[in-house]
NUTOR-106280 format. One record per residue (C-alpha): residue in one letter; x negated, y, z negated. Coordinates in steps of 0.001 Angstrom, whole numbers, plus 500000, padded with zeros to 6 digits. Layout:
<rs>
aXYZ ...
</rs>
This chain:
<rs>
x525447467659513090 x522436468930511326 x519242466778510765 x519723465125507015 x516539466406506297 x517318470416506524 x519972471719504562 x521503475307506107 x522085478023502958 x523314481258504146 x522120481972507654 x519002480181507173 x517733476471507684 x515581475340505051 x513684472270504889 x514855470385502177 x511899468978500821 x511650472832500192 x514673472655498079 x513385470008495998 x513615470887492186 x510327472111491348 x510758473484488238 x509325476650488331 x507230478915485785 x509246479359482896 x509572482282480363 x511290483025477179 x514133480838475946 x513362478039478826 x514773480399481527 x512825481083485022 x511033484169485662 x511830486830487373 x509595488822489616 x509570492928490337 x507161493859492706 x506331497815492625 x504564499152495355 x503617502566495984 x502533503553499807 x498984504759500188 x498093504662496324 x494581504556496408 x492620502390493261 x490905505491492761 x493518507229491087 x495048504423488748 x492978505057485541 x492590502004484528 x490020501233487129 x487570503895485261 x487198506200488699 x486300509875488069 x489521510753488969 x491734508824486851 x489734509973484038 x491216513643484503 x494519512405486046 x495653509187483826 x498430507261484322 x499038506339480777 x502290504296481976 x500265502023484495 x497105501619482220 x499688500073479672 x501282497834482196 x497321496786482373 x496685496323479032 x499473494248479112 x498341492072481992 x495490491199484201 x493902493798486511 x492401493014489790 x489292494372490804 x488701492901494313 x492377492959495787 x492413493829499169 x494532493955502458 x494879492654506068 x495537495072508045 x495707499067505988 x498692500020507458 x501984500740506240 x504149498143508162 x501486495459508848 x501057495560505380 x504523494746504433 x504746492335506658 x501952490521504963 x503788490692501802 x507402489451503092 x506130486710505027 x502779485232503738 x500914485435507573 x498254487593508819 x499335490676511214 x498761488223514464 x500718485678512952 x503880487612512006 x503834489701515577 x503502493237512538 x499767494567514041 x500992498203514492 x503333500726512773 x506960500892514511 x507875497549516042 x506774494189516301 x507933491867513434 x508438488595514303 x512307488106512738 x512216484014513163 x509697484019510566 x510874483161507432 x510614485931504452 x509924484998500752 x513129486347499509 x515242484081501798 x514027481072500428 x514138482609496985 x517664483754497785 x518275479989498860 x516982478862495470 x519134480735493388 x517137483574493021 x519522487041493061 x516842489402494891 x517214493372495704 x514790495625497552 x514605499309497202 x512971502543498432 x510709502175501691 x511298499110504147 x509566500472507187 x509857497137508862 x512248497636511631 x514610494944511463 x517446494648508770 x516455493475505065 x516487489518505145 x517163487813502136 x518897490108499923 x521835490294498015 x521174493962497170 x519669496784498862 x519318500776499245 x516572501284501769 x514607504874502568 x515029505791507251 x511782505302508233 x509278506550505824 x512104508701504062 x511694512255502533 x510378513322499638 x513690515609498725 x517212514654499237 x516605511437501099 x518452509171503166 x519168505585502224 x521064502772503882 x522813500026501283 x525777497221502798 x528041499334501854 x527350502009504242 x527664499916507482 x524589500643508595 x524599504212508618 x521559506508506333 x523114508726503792 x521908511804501995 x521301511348498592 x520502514174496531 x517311513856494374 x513736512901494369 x512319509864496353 x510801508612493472 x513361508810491107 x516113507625492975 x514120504479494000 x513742503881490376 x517665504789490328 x518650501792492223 x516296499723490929 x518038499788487510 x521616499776489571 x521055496591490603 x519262495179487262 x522788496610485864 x525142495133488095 x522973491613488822 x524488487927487695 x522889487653484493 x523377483787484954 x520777483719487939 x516820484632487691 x516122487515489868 x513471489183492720 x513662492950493172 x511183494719495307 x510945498475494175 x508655500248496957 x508135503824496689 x507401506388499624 x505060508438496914 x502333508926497469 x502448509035501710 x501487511822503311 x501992515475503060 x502264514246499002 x505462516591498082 x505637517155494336 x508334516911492481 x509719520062490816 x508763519412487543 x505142518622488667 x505098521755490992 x502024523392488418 x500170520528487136 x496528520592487311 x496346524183488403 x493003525333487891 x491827521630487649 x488534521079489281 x488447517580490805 x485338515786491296 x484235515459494745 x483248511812495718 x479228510995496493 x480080510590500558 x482202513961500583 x479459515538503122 x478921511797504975 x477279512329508586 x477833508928509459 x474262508626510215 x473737504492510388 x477214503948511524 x478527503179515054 x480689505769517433 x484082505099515149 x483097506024512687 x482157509797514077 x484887509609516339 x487792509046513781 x489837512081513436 x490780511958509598 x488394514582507989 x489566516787505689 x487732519806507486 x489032519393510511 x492553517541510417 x493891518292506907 x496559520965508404 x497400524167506816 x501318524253506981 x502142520138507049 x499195518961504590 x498468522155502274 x502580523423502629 x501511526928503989 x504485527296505417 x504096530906505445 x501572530686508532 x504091528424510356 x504017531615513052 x500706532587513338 x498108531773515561 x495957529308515526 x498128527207512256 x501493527743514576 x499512525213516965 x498630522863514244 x499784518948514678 x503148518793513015 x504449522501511798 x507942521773512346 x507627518353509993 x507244520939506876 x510253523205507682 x512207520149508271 x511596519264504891 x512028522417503065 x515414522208504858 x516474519677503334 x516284520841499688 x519162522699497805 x518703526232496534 x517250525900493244 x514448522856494552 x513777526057497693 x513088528475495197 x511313526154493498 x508672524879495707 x508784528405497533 x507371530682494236 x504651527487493538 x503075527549496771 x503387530958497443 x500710531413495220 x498704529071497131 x499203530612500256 x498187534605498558 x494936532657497209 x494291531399500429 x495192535081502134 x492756536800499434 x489779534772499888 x489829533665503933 x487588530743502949 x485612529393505858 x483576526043506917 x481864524290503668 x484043526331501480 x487226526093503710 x487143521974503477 x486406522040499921 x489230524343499356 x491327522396501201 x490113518968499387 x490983520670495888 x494550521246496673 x494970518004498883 x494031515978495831 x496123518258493219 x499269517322495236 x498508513709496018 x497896513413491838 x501407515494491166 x502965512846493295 x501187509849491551 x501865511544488171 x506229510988489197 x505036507347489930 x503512506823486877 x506352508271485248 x509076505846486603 x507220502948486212 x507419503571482555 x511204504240482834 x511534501001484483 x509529499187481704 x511319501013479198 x514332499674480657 x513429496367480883 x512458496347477431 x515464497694475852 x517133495156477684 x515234492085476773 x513650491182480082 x510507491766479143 x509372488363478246 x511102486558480557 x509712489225483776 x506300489093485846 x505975492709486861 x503439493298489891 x502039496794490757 x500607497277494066 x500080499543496832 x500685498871500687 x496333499554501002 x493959502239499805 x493394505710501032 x490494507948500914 x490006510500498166 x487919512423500229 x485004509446500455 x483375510215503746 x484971513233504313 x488230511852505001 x491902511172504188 x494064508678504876 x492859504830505531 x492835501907508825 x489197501604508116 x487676498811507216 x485401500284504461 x486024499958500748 x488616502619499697 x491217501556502312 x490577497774502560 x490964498002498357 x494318498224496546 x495343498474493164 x495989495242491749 x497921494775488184 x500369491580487630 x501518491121483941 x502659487411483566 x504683486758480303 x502943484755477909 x499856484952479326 x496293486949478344 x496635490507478324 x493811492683479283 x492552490430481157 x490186491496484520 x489911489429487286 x487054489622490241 x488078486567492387 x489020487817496116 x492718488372496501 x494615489672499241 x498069490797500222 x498875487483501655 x499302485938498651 x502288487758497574 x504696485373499089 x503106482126497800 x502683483489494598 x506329484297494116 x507337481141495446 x504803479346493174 x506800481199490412 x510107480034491347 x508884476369491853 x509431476534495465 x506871474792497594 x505104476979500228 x505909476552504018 x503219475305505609 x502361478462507767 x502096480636505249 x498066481667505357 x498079483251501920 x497560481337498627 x499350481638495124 x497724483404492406 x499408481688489391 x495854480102488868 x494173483091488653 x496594484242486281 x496584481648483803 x493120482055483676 x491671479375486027 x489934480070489580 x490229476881491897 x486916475321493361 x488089475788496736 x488970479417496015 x488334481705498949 x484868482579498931 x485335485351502477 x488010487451503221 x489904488406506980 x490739491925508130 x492296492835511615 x492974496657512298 x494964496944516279 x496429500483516140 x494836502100518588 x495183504628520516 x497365506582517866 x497043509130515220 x494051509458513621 x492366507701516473 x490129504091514483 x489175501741516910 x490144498574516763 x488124496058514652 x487776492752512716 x485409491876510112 x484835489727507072 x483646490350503774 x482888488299500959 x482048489618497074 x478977491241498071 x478361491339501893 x480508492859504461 x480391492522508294 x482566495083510902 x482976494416514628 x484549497314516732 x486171496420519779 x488136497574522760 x489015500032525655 x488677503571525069 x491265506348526045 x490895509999527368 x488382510802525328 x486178507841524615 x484358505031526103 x485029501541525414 x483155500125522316 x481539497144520729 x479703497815518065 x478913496178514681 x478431497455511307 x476658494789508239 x476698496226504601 x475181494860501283 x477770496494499016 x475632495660495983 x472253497683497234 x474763500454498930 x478609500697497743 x479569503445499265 x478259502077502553 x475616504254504183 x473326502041505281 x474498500151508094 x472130497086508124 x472973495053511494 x470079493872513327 x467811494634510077 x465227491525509930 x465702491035506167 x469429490714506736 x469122488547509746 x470552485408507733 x473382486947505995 x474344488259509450 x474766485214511319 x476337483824507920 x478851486314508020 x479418485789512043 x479642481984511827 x482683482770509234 x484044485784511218 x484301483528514114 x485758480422512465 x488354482879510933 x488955483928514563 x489488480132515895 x491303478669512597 x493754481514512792 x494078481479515836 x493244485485516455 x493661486668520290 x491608489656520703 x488324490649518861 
</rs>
C-alpha cells in the first residue's frame, strides 16, 4: 500500500505536501493563469528589436517588440549549457545539465526526473507541447502533443501526436506555421474548465535558416551591419578559441548553409560537410514550394558565378546572405507569434495568460567571425528574455541575472505548486512583480561537455556575475589537438565584446581568485564531476 504521505496521479508519485492547495497566481475573473512558453531554437538577442542591436533596427520584429511593450524584458538572461537538448532539459526539469544526465545533444536525459508539466498535469493543469522536442524520450506530462523527428524540416515536416502510435507523419506546410497550427488546435479543443500549460517551440531559426516562400526576397539588396569582432584574431584568448571550427570563412558551406545547390557536383563544394542534407530537403517540397525556392536562389548562385568572390570578400559575401536568411526565418517567427496573440486575444485569454518568449541560447551574428554558439562568451551564453505577466507593469526592463533554470520553478510558482527540492533553478514571479530578493543570485554557472563533435569547443566551465566573467577550458584532445587547460578572465564593462583576456593580469588578481573561490564552490555545492 502506498506511503500516506505520496499520493500516485497518473503514472507519477507526487509528494503530497506538493499537492497541497497553494493557491496559485491568479488572473482575470479569480481564475489561475495559464502559461505559453514560445521558444525559438538558436534565436540570437541580437535580432529581437527590442533589445536596440544594429540588426533589429533594420530587421524589426514589430510582433515581439509589442509582446515587450506589453511585459518585462530581460536583459541579462542566460543559459547552462548553449545547446539545443541540454537546454531543454534545463527548462523541463529545473536542474543543471549534470544533474538531469542532458550534457550533450542526442541521448542522455535522466527520465526518473520529474518534469514541470507532470506535476502541473497532476495539479489540474491541461498542458500541450508543440514543434521541436529534441529530448529523446517520449513527452512526459502532457495531455496534448504534435512533436517535430529530431530537429524536423523546414518544409513538409514530420510530426508525431498520440494519435499516430508513435509513428512521424508528413505534414504538408511550413515548420513555423504548422507549430503555430497546433498550438491553436489544442487552445481549440482544450477543457475550458481547467487552466492550461502549452509549450510552443519552434525549429526556426536552426541551421541552414530555410525561408519560407513568402519571405524568399526579403531584404534583397539589404546591407547588414557587420559586428565590431567580425575580423577577431583571437589574439588574448587561449587555443579554443582559434581552434573552434565555426567561422563563417571557413565552415559556412556553399550548398548546405548558402543553398547553392547548383554546385552540389562540382569540385571542391561536392566535398563540402553535408551536400546531401540540402537535396534532402529540396526533396521534400511539392512543385510549386521547388519552383519557388529554385528561381530565388538561382539568382544567388549566378551572383555568386559572376563575381567568383575570394578570401575577405568571399566571407563577407557569405556573411551577407547567411544573415539575410537567418532574418527571413526570424521574420515567419515574428509573424506567428502575432497570430498566436491575436488569437488569444480574440478569444479572451489575454488577461488571464503569462506568455514567455525565449530561445533555447544565443548564436553568433557573425561576432568573432563565427556562427553558431557552445561558447561561453556573450552572444551564445545570452538569450532573449520577454515574459508578459497579466496585470502587472508593462515595459518594464529587468537586469537581475536569470537563467534557464528557472523556467520550471517559475511555472510552478504560478500554479501555486511548491518546488521539489532538487530543482537548482529559482522562480521569477519576484522579479516580475517588480521586487528582486536580497538573496538573489549575485554569480551565474555554465557547463559546456560536447566535445569532440561538430564544430569542435572544448569543454569548459566558468562563472560570471553582472560585470566579471571567468572561463576554464578543460580536457583531452582528439586527432588534432592536445589536451588543454586554459583560463580566460573578462571585465565585460572595460571590454564587452571580450578581447582582452585578463587572467593572470596583476590589477585583476582579486577579482580572479573572487571569481575562482565561487567557480569552485559552484563545482562542490552542485556537485559537478569533471572541470
Amino acid at each position: 500500500m502506498m506511503n500516506k504521505e505520496f499520493w500516485r496521479t497518473g503514472g507519477l508519485v507526487v509528494p503530497a505536501v506538493l499537492l497541497a492547495a497553494c493557491g496559485g497566481q491568479k488572473g482575470d475573473a479569480g481564475k489561475p493563469l495559464n502559461i505559453i512558453h514560445i521558444m525559438t531554437d538558436d534565436h540570437s538577442w541580437q535580432t529581437l528589436s527590442a533589445y536596440g542591436h544594429a540588426l533589429g533596427k533594420v530587421a524589426p520584429t514589430p510582433n515581439l517588440d509589442r509582446l515587450a511593450a506589453e511585459g518585462m524584458l530581460f536583459r541579462q538572461a542566460f543559459v547552462e549549457n548553449s545547446l539545443s537538448t541540454p537546454s531543454r532539459a534545463c527548462l523541463m526539469t529545473g536542474l543543471y545539465s549534470h544533474q538531469s544526465g542532458q550534457r550533450q545533444l542526442g541521448a542522455g536525459i535522466d527520465t526518473t526526473k520529474v518534469f514541470f508539466s507532470e506535476l502541473l498535469q497532476a495539479h489540474g493543469y491541461e498542458t500541450a507541447v508543440v514543434g521541436k522536442w529534441h529530448l529523446l524520450c517520449e513527452p512526459k506530462g502532457f495531455d496534448y502533443y504534435q512533436v517535430l523527428w529530431d530537429q524536423g524540416d523546414y518544409y513538409n515536416p514530420d510530426f508525431k501526436s498520440k494519435e499516430t502510435e508513435g509513428k512521424y507523419v508528413k505534414r504538408q506546410g511550413y515548420a513555423t506555421t504548422l507549430t503555430t497550427d497546433y498550438a491553436i488546435d489544442f487552445l481549440e479543443h482544450r477543457n475550458p474548465e481547467k487552466p492550461f500549460c502549452l509549450l510552443v517551440h519552434h525549429k526556426a531559426p536552426h541551421r541552414n535558416w530555410m525561408p519560407e516562400e513568402k519571405y524568399l526576397h526579403l531584404y534583397e539588396g539589404v546591407e547588414f551591419p557587420y559586428p565590431e569582432t567580425f575580423d577577431d584574431d583571437y589574439a588574448t584568448r587561449c587555443e579554443p578559441a582559434r581552434s573552434q571550427e565555426m567561422r563563417i570563412a571557413d565552415r559556412m558551406t556553399m550548398v548546405y548553409d548558402l543553398k547553392l545547390n547548383g554546385l552540389k557536383d562540382v569540385e571542391p563544394y561536392r566535398s563540402e560537410w553535408n551536400v546531401e542534407g540540402m537535396q534532402a530537403s529540396i526533396d521534400r517540397m511539392d512543385e510549386a514550394q521547388r519552383e519557388a525556392w529554385e528561381t530565388a536562389y538561382e539568382g544567388r548562385l549566378r551572383e555568386f558565378l559572376d563575381t567568383k568572390p575570394e578570401g575577405e570578400e568571399l566571407t563577407r559575401w557569405k556573411y551577407q546572405e547567411y544573415i539575410r536568411d537567418y532574418l527571413r526565418c526570424i521574420k515567419s517567427i515574428d509573424d506567428e507569434v502575432g497570430r498566436l496573440m491575436d488569437y488569444l486575444e480574440e478569444h479572451g485569454l489575454m488577461e488571464n495568460t503569462v506568455v514567455v518568449y525565449t530561445s533555447d541560447q544565443g548564436f553568433y551574428m557573425g561576432e568573432h567571425g563565427w556562427f553558431d554558439k557552445r561558447f561561453m562568451y556573450e552572444e551564445s551564453l545570452r538569450t532573449p528574455l520577454i515574459i508578459r505577466y497579466p496585470g502587472k507593469k508593462q515595459g518594464a526592463v529587468n537586469e537581475d541575472l536569470v537563467q534557464n533554470i528557472d523556467y520550471a520553478p517559475t511555472y510552478l510558482d504560478i500554479a501555486g505548486i511548491e518546488k521539489p527540492e532538487e530543482m537548482s533553478g529559482r522562480s521569477l514571479v519576484p522579479l516580475l512583480e517588480g521586487e528582486t530578493p536580497e538573496d538573489w543570485r549575485q554569480y551565474l554557472y555554465y557547463h559546456y561537455y560536447d566535445y569532440p563533435a561538430i564544430h569542435h569547443v572544448r569543454r569548459h566551465d566558468g562563472v560570471r556575475d553582472k560585470r566579471y566573467k571567468l572561463i576554464h577550458f578543460y580536457g583531452e584532445g582528439d586527432e588534432l589537438r592536445d589536451a588543454v587547460c586554459c583560463d580566460e578572465l573578462y571585465d565585460l564593462e572595460a571590454d564587452p565584446n571580450e578581447l582582452r583576456n585578463l587572467y593572470g593580469n596583476p590589477e585583476y588578481k582579486a577579482v580572479q581568485e573572487r571569481l575562482q573561490r565561487q567557480l569552485d564552490s559552484f563545482r562542490s555545492e552542485l556537485k559537478v564531476d569533471e572541470f
